[in-house]
Backbone as numpy.savetxt, mean C-alpha at the origin, in Angstrom:
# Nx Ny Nz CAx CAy CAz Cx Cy Cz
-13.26 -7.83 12.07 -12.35 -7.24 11.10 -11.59 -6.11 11.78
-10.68 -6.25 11.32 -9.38 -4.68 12.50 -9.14 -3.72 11.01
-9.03 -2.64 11.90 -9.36 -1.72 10.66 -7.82 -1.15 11.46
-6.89 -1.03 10.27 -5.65 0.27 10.64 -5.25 1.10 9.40
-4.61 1.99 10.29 -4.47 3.33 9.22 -3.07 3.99 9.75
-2.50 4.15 8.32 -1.00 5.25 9.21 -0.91 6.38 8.04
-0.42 7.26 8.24 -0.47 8.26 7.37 1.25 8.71 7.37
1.19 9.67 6.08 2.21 10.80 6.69 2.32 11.86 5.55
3.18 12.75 6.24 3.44 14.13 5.43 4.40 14.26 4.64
4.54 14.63 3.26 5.37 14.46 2.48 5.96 15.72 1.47
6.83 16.12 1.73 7.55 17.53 0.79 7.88 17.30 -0.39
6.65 17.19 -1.18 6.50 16.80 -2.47 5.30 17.00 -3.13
5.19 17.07 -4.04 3.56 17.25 -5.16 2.80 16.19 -4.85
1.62 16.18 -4.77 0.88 15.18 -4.97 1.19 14.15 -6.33
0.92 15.07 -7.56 1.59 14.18 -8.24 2.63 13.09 -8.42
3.51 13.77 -7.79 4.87 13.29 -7.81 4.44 11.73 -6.62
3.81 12.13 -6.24 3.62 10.65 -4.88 2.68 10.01 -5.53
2.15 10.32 -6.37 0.94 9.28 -6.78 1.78 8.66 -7.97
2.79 9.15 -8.50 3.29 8.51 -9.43 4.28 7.29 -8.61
4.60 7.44 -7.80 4.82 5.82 -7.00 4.12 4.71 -6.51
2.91 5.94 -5.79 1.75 4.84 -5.04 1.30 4.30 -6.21
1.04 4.82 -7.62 -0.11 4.50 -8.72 0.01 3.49 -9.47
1.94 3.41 -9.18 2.76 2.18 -10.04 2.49 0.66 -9.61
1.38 0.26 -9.44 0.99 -0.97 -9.01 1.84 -2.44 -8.51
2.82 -2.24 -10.14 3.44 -3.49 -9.81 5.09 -3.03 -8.92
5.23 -1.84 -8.69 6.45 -1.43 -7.86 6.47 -1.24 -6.60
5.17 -1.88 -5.86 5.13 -1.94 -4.80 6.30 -1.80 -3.51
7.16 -3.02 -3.89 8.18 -3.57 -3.18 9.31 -2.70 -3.25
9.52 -1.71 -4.39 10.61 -0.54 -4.24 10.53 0.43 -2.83
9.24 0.50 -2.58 9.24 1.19 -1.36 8.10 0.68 -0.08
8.15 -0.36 -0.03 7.76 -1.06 0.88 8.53 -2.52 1.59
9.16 -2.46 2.35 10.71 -3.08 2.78 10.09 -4.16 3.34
8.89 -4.60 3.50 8.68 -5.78 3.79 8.40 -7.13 2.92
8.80 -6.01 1.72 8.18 -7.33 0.19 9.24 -7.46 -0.15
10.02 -8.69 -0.46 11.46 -8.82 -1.17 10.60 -8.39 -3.01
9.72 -8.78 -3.13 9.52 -8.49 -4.80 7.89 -7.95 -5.07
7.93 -7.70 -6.44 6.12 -7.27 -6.59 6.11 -7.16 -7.93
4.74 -8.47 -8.81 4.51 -7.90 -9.90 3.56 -7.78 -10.22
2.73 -7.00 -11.36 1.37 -7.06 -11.46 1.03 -6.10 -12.94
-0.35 -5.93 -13.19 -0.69 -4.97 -14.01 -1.44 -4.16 -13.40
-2.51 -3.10 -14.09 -3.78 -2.73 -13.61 -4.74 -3.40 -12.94
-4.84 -4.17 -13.25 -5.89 -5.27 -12.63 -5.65 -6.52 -11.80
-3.91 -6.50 -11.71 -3.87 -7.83 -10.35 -2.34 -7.63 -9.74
-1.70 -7.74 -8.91 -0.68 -7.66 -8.39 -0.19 -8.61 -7.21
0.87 -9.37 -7.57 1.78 -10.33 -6.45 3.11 -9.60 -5.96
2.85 -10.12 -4.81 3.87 -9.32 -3.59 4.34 -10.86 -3.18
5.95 -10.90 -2.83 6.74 -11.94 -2.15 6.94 -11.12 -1.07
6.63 -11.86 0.63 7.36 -11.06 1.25 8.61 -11.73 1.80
8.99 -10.50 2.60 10.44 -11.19 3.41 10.77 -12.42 4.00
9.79 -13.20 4.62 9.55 -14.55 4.62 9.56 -15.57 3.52
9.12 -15.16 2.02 8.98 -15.80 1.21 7.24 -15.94 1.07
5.96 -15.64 1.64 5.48 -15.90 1.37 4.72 -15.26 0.25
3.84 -15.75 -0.67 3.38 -14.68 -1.59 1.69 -14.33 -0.95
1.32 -13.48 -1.53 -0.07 -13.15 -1.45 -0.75 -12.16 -2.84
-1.34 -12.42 -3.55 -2.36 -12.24 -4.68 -3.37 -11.47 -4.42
-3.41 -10.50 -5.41 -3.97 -9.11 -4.76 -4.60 -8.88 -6.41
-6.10 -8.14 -6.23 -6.93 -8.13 -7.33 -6.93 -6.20 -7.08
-6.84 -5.56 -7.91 -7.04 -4.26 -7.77 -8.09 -3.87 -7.86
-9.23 -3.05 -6.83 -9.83 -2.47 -6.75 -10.46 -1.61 -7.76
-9.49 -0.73 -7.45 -9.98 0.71 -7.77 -8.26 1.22 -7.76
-7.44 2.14 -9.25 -6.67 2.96 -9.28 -7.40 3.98 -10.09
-7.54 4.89 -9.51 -8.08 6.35 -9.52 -6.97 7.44 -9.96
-5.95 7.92 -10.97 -5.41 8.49 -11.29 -5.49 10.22 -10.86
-7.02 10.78 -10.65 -7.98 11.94 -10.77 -7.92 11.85 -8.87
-8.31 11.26 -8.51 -8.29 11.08 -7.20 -7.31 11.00 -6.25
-5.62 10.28 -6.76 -4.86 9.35 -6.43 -5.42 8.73 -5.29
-6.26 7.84 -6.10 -6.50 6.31 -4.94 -6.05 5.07 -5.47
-5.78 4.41 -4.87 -5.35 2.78 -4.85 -5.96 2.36 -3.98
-6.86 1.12 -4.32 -7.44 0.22 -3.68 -7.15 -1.00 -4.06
-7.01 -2.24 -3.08 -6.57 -3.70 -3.69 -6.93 -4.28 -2.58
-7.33 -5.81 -3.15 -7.88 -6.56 -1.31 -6.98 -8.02 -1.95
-6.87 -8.86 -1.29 -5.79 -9.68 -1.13 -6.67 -10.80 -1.28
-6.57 -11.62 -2.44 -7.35 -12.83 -2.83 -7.07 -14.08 -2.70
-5.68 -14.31 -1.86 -5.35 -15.62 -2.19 -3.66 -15.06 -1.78
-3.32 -16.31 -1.32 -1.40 -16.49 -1.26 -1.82 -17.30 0.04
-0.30 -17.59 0.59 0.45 -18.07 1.46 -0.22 -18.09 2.90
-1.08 -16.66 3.03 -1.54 -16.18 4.53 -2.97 -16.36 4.66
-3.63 -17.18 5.86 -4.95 -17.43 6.07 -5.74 -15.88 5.87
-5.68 -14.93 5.08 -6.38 -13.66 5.08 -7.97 -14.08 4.33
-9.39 -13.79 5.02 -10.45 -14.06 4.99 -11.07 -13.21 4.21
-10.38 -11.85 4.84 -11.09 -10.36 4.36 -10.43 -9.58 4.20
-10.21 -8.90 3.25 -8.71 -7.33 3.52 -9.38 -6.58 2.19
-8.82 -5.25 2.70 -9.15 -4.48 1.77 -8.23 -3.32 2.29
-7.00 -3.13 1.39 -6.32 -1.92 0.92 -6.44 -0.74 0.48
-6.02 0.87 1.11 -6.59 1.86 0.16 -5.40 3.02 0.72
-5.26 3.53 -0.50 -4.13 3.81 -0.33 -4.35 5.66 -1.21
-4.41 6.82 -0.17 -4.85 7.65 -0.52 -3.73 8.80 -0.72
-3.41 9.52 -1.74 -2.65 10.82 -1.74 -3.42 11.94 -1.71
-3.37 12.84 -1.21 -4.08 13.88 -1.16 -3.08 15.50 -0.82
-3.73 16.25 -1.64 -2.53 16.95 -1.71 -3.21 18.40 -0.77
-1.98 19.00 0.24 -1.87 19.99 1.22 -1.96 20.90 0.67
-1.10 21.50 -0.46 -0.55 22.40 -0.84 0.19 22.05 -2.55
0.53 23.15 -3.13 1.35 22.34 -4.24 2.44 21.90 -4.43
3.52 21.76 -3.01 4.32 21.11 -2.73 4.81 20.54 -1.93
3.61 19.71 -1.03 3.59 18.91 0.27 2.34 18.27 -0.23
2.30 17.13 0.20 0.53 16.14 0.77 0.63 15.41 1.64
0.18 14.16 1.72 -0.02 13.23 2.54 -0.91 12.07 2.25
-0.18 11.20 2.60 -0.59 9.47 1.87 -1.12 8.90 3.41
-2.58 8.58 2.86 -3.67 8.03 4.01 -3.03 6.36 3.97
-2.57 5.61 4.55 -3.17 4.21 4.18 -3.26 3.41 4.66
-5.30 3.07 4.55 -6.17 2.05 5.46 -5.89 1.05 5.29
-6.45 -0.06 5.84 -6.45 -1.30 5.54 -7.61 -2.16 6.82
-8.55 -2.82 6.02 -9.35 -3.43 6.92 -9.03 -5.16 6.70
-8.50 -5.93 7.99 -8.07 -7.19 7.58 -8.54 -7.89 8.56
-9.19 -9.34 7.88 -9.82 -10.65 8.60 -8.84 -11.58 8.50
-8.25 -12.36 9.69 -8.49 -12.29 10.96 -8.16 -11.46 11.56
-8.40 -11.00 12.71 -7.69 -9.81 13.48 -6.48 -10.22 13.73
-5.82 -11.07 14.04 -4.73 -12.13 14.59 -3.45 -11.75 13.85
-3.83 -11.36 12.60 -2.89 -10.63 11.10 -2.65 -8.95 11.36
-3.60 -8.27 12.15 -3.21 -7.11 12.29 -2.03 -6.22 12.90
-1.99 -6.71 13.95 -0.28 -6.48 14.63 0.69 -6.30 13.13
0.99 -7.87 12.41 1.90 -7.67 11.68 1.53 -6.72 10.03
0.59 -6.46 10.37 0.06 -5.63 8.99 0.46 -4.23 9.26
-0.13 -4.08 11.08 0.18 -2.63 10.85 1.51 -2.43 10.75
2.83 -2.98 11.57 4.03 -2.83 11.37 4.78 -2.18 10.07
4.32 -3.79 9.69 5.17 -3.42 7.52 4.29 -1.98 7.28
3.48 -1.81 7.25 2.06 -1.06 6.72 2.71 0.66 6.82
3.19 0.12 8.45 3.53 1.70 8.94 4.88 2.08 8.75
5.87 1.00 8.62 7.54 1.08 8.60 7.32 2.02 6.91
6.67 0.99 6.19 6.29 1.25 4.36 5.94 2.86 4.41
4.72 2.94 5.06 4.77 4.89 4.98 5.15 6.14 5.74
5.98 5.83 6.87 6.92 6.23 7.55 8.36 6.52 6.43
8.24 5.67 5.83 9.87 5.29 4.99 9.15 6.49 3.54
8.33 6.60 2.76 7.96 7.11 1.62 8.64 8.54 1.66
8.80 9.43 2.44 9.38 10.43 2.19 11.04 10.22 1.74
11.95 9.64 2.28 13.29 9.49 2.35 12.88 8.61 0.53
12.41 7.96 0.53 11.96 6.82 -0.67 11.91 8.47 -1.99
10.88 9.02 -1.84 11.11 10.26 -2.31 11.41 10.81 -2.49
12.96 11.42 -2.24 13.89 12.34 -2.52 14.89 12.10 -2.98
């Protein structure tokens, strides 16, 4: 299993970032590798830029915490094992920083996970303002 992680720093409330990360089914507004994303509390589909889909069962959304967790159950991509987590944590009361892991089976998938993974929270600040 390949475990990756990208982070970053953000000039903004915690709140204010968890109210994007927390929005489950809006994934794809700020993650440029999904042409679309829908879902509720409890399940969420992502199309990506290829067209393929992948089906995602939610974990854990932690409002008190801002965590998001989701592991990927099914779609388009041979994925065995994954597990999503997606952390805000706040610096100060007007800066934080969004952790987000991801542990994914096969390893073979990781290259292109971390890419989107990292372009997606690299991009959240500009997405933010």
């Amino acid at each position: 299993m390949a475990a990756l992680r990208s982070h970053v720093l953000i000039d903004a409330p915690a709140d204010a970032v968890w109210q994007v990360i927390g929005d489950v089914a809006s994934v794809a507004e700020w993650f440029p590798s999904m042409k679309s994303s829908t879902g509720d509390p409890q399940h969420r589909a992502v199309v990506l830029g290829d067209g393929s889909v992948l089906e995602e069962a939610v974990v854990t959304h932690d409002p008190a915490q801002r965590r998001l967790q989701y592991r990927v159950t099914g779609g388009d991509l041979p994925i065995t094992a994954h597990l999503g987590t997606v952390d805000v944590l706040e610096i100060d009361p007007g800066r934080s920083i969004v952790v987000y892991s991801t542990e994914i089976t096969p390893d073979s998938l990781a290259d292109a996970f971390d890419a989107a993974i990292s372009e997606a929270v690299a991009g959240l600040p500009a997405h933010l303002s």
